[in-house]
C-alpha positions as CSV (number, residue, x, y, z in Angstrom):
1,X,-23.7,92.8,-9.4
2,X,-20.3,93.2,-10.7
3,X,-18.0,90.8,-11.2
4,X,-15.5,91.1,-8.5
5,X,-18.0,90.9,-6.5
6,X,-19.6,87.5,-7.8
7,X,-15.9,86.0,-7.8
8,X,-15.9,87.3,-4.1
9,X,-18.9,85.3,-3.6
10,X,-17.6,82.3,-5.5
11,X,-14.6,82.5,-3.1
12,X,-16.6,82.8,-0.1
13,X,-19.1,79.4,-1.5
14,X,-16.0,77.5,-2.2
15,X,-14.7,78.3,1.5
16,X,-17.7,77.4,3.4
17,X,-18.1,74.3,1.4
18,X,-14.6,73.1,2.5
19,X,-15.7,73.7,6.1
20,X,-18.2,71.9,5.6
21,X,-16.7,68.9,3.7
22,X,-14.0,68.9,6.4
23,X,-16.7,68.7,9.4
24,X,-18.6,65.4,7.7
25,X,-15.0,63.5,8.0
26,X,-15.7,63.3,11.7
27,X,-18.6,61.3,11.2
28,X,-15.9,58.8,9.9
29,X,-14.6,58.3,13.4
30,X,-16.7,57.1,16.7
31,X,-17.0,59.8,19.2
32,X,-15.1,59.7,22.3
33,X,-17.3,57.9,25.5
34,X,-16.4,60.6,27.9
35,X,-17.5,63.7,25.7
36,X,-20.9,65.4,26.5
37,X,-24.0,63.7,24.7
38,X,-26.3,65.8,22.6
39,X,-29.5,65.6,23.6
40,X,-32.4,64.9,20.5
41,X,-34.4,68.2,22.4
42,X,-30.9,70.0,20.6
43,X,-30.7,68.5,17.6
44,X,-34.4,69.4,16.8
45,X,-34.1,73.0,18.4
46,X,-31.3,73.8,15.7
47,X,-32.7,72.1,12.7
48,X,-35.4,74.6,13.4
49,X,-32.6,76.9,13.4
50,X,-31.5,75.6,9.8
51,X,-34.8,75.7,8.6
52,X,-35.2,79.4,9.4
53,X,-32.1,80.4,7.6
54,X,-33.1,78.3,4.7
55,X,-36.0,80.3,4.7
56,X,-34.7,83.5,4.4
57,X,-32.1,82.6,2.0
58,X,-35.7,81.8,0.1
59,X,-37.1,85.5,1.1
60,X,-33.5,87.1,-0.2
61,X,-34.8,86.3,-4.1
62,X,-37.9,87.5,-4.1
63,X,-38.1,90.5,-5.6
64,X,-35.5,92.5,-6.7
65,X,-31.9,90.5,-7.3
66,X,-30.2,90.9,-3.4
67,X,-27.1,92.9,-2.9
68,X,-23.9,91.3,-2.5
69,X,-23.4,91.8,1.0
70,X,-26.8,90.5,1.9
71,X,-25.7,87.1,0.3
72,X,-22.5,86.7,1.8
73,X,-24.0,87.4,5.3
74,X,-26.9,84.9,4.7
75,X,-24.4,82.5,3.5
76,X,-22.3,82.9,6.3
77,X,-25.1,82.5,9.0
78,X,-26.6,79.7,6.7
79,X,-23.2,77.5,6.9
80,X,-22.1,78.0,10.5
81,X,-25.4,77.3,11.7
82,X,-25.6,74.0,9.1
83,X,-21.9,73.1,10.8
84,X,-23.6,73.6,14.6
85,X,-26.2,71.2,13.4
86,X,-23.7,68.6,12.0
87,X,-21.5,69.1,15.2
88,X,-24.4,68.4,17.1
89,X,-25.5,65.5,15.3
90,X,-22.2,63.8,15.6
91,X,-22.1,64.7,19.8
92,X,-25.6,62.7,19.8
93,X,-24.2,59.6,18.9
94,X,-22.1,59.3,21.7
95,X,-22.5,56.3,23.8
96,X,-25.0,55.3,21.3
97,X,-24.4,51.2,20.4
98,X,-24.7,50.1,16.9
99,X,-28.8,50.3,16.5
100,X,-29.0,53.8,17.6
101,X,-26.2,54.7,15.3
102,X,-27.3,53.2,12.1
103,X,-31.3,54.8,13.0
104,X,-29.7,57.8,13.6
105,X,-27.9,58.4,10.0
106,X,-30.5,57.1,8.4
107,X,-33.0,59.8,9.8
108,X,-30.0,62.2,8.5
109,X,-29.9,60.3,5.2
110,X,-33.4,60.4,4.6
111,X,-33.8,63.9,5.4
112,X,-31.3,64.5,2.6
113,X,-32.8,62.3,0.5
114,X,-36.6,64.1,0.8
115,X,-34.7,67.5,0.4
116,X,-33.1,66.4,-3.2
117,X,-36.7,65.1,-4.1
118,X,-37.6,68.5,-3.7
119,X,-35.7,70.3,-5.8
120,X,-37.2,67.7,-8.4
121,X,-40.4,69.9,-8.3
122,X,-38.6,73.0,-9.0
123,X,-39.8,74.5,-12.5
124,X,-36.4,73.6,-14.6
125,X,-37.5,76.6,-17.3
126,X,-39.2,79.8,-17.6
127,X,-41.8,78.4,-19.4
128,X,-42.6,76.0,-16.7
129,X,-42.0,78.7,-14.2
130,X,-44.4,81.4,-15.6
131,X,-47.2,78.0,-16.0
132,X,-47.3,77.5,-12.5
133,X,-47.0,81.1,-11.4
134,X,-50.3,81.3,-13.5
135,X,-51.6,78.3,-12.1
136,X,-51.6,79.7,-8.9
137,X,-53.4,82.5,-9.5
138,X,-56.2,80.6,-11.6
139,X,-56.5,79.0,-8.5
140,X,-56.6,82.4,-6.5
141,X,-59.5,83.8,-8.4
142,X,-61.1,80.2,-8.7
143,X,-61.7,81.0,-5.0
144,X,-62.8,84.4,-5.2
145,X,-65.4,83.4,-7.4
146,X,-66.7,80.3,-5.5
147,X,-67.1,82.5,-2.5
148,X,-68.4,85.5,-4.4
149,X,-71.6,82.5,-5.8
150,X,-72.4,81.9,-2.2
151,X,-73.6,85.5,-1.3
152,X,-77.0,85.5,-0.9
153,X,-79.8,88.5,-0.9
154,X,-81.2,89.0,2.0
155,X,-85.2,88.7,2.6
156,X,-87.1,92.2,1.8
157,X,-88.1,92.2,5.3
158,X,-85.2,91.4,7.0
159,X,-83.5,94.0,4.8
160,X,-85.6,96.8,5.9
161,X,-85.2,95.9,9.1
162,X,-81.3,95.5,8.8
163,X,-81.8,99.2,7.4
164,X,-83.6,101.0,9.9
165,X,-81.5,99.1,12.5
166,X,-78.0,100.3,10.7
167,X,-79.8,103.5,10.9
168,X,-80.3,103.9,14.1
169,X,-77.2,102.6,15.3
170,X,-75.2,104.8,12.7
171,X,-77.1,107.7,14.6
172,X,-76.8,107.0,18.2
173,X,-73.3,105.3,18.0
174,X,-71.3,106.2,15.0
175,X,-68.4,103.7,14.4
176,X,-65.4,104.0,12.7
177,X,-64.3,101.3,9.6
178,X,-61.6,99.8,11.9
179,X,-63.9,98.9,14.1
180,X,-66.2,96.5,12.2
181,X,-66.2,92.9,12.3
182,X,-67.2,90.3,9.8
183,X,-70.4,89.5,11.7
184,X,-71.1,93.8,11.7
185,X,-71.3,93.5,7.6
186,X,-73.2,90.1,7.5
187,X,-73.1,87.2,4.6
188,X,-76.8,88.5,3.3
189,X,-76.4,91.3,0.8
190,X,-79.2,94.2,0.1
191,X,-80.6,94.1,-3.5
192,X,-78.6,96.7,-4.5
193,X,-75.5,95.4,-3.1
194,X,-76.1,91.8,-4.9
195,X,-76.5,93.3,-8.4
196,X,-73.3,94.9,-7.9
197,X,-71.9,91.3,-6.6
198,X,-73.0,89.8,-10.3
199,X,-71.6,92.4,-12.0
200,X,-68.2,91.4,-10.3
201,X,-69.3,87.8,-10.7
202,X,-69.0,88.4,-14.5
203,X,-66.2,89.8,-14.4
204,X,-64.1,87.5,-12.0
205,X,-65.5,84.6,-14.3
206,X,-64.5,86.2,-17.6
207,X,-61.0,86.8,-16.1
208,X,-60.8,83.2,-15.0
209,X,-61.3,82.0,-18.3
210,X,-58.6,84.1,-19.9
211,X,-56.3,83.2,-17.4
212,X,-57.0,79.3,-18.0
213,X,-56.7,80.4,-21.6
214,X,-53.2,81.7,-21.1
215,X,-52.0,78.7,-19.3
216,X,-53.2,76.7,-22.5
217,X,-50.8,78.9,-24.4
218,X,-48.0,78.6,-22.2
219,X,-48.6,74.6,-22.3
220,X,-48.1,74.9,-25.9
221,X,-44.4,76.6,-24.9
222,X,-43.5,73.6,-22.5
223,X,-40.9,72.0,-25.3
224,X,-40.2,75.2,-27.2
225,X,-39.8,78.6,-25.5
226,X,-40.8,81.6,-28.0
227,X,-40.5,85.0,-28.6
228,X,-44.6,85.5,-26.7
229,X,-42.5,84.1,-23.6
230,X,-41.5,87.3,-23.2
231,X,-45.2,89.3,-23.7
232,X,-46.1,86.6,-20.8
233,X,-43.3,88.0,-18.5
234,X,-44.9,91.5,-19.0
235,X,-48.2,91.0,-18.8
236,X,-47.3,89.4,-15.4
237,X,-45.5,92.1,-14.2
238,X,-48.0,94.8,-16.0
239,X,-51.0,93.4,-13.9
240,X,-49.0,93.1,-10.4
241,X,-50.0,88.9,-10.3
242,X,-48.3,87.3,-7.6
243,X,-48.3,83.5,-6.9
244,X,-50.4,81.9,-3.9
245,X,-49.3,78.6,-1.6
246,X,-52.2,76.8,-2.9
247,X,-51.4,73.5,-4.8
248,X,-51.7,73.3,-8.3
249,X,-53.9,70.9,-9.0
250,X,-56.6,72.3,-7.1
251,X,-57.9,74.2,-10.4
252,X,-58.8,71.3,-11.8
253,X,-61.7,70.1,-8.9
């Protein structure tokens, strides 16, 4: 991105934000009695609304660094949809006595107040950053190998039987691979299928430990970033590791 077009952005922010700051001076003044009341039903419906192009403001990062053009648009849809909202807001006081007021900003207030709490959470480095990225995945294979310990072989009988049965089937009706279901392939695993399952058991574990190995390192990092940041950065990227939505502290139960 070049920089004309970063000041263009700049210029378009510092716009929007002037819209914006001009729209919260009407909740200085009391609505007028004979204009239309908001409904609640509205203000939920666009808050939804806000919520969705927060969201793919979110989506526009990741990955590759957006286009200039995408931003702006985003940033337009993002504001004029976050004025609707405050316009909206402000129609559903009217009428409203002094209770309903006061409730009513201070759902709007504590709303705010939740949202900066958030970005508390955010990772402030890229040391932190790459530790929970990591984190996350631990977690991921953690999973995988909990799930992978519960397979179970199946009984010698009920194999043979499950064989000759597959057989048969595989004869009379072939299938094709999109057509099976999770209760086609079974939980119980034929002994040649579960000695491949602890050979990936080995593996999965021996990858879990380096992984909680690595995040041991990057701990080490959290007050000093060094030059093996960087090896970190590729090794993520080298191995294609993408983060999950599970919690971090799951890893340690």
């Amino acid at each position: 991105m070049g920089k004309a077009e970063k000041e263009g952005l700049n210029q378009a922010l510092t716009s929007h934000l002037n819209t914006i700051h001009e729209t919260f001076q009407m909740f200085d003044q009391t609505p007028c009695s004979s204009s239309e009341k908001v409904t609640w039903t509205q203000i939920i419906q666009i808050a939804e609304q806000l919520s969705k192009q927060a969201t793919i403001a979110g989506m526009l990062w990741n990955g590759e660094a957006p286009e200039a053009k995408q931003l702006e648009d985003n940033m337009t849809s993002y504001f004029n949809v976050l004025q609707g909202f405050l316009l909206l807001s402000h129609g559903s006081t009217v009428g409203a006595g002094p209770t309903l007021s006061s409730s009513i900003h201070e759902a709007f207030v504590g709303a705010v107040w939740e949202a900066c709490a958030a970005l508390k959470k955010a990772p402030a480095t890229n040391v932190i950053a790459i530790g929970r990225a990591m984190t996350q995945v631990a977690v991921s294979v953690k999973d995988v190998l909990r799930e992978m310990k519960e397979l179970k072989p199946a009984s010698s009988d009920l194999s043979n039987e499950a064989s000759n049965d597959t057989c048969t089937e595989a004869e009379s009706s072939p299938q094709d691979d999109d057509d099976l279901s999770e209760d086609d392939l079974g939980s119980d695993l034929s002994p040649e299928e579960m000695k491949v399952a602890q050979l990936a058991q080995g593996v999965v574990s021996e990858t879990l430990v380096t992984i909680k190995e690595l995040i041991r390192t990057i701990t080490g990092w959290l007050k000093l970033e060094t030059p093996g940041l960087q090896w970190v950065e590729n090794f993520i990227k080298a191995h294609g590791i993408r983060t999950g939505s599970q919690h971090d502290n799951r890893l340690n139960k």
